[in-house]
N, C-alpha and C positions, 0 to 999 in steps of 0.2 A: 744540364743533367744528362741529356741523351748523350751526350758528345763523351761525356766523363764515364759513363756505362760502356760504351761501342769500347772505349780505351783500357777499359774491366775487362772485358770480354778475349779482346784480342793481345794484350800484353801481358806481363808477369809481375806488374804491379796491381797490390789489392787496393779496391774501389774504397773511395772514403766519401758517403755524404759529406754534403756542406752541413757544420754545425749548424746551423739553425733550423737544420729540418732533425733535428736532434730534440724531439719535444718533450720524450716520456726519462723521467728520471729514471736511474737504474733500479732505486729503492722504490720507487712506485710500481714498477713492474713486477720487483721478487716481492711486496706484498701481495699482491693479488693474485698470487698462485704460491702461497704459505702452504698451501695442503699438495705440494709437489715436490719433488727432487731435482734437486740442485748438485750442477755438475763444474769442471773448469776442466780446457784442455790445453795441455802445454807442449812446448818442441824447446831444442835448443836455444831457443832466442829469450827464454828467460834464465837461461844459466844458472845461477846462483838459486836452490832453496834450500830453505831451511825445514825439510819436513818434522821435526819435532812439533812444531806450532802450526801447521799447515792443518787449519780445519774446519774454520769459518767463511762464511760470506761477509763483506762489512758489514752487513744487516743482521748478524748472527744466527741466520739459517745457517744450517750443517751442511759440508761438503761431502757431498754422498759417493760422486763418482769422476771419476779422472781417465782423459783419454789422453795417448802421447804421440804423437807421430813419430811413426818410425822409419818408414820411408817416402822417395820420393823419385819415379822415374824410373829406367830399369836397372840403374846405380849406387842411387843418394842412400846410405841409411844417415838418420839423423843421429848426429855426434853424441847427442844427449840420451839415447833413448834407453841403453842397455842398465846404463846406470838406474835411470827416472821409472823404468819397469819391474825393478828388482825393486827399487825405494817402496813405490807402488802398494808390490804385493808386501809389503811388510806393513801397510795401515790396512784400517777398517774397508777403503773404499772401491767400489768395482770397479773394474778398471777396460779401459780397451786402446788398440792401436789403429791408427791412421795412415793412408800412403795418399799421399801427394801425387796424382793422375796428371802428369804429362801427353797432352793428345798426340804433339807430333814425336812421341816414342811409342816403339813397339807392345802392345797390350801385353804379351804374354810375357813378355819379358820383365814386364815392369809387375805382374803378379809372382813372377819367380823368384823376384828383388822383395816382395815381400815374404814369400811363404820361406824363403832361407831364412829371415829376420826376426818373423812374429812367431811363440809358439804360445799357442791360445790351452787354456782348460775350460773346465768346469765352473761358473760364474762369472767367466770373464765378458766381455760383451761381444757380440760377434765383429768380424774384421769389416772394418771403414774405408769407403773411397770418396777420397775428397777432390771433387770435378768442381773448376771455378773458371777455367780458361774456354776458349774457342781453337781448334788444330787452324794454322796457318797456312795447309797447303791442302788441306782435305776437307769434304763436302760434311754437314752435319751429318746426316746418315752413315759415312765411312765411321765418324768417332761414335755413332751410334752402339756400330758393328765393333769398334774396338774397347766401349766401358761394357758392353755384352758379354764378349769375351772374357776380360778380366775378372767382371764377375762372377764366370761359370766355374772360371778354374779356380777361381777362392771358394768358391760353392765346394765344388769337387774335393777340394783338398781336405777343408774344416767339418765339410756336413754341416754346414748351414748358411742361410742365406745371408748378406751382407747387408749393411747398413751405407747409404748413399748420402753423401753431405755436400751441399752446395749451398749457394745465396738463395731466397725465397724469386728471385726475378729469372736465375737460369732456370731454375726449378719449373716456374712456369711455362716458361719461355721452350726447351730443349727435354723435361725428365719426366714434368707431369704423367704426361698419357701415355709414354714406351715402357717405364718401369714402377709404374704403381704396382705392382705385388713386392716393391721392395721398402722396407722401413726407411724411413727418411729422417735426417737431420739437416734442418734449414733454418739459416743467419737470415737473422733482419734485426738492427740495432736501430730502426729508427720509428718502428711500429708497437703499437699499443695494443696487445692482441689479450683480451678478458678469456675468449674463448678461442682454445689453440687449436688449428685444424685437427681434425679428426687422421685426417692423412701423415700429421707430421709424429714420428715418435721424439723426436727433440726440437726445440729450439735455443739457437745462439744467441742470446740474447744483448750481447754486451761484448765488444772488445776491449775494454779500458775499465776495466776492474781492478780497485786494487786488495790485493789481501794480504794478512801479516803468513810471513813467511816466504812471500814471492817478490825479487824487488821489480820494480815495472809493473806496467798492466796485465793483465790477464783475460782472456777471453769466461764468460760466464755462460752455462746451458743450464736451461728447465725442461726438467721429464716432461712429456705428457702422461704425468699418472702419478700414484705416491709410490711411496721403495715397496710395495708388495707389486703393484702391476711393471715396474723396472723390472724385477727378477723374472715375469715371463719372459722378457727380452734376449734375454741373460744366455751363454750355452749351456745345453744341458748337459 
């Protein structure tokens, strides 16, 4: 496990528990948080939806809210997004974007790859930075100084404060104690949590969901709260 974590950390492939530490059913988890909001975020690697039908959980909780990644690095926008954002805003659900945090690329650049891409309103959720890797040539503290950075100038730009998403082990590990005044969204697919930190405003609960409308898996989030305390969240 350590060995497969250290290889999380420092490569560009995402971490897979071993199934058997896979204990909690996915439908055992979305019942026990019925009284919350349920979300799914997509990138181009699901391609193909059908959003007509796009609405349920398989458990038939309602899909309240959908994040897309849009970018990634001071480059990448994702191929899918412009389409999947328009799609988006054409259903009921709130929506937000994600950028993919490359450590060893330049901070500000990779905020400027987003703020040309993303243009946020009025209910939409505020802008996402999705830190999962370790810089390969820089000290923790340098990428400290450069997801600070990217933060501010997305601050700066949007007027509000960003939403931070990682695994629950970097989380601990590198985010905990330098950016607690920021909302967090943190994956952990293999934990049985009744009572969701008080710290976390989401958790990922699931990447291997499936739903009608989407072919393949899909990743699955639970609010911490119901659709009225979402909307504090929410831009004003």
């Amino acid at each position: 496990m350590k060995r497969d974590a250290l290889a999380y950390y420092l490569s560009f492939k995402t971490y897979r528990a071993p199934f058997e530490t896979r204990q909690a059913k996915l439908s055992d988890v979305i019942n026990a948080h019925t009284e919350k909001s349920f979300g799914i975020d997509i990138s181009e690697y699901q391609n193909r939806i059908n959003w007509d039908v796009l609405s349920d959980l398989e458990t038939g909780n309602p899909i309240e809210f959908i994040f897309i990644r849009a970018t990634a690095g001071c480059n990448k926008t994702d191929r899918k997004f412009s389409k999947y954002w328009q799609k988006a805003r054409e259903t009921y659900m709130f929506q937000g974007a994600y950028h993919y945090y490359r450590p060893n690329e330049n901070s500000i650049e990779q905020a400027n790859n987003y703020i040309k891409t993303v243009k946020l309103k009025r209910g939409d959720f505020p802008p996402v930075l999705d830190i999962e890797k370790l810089p390969r040539d820089q000290s923790i503290d340098s990428l400290k100084v450069g997801l600070k950075r990217w933060l501010n100038k997305i601050e700066k730009h949007y007027g509000v404060k960003p939403i931070i998403y990682s695994s629950e082990s970097y989380y601990n590990d590198f985010l905990k104690d330098d950016f607690s005044d920021y909302p967090f969204w943190i994956a952990n697919y293999t934990a049985f949590y009744r009572d969701i930190d008080s710290d976390w405003s989401l958790w990922q609960i699931s990447e291997n969901a499936k739903i009608e409308g989407i072919r393949g898996r899909v990743d699955i989030n639970v609010f911490n709260g119901n659709t009225k305390d979402l909307r504090k969240l929410l831009i004003k």
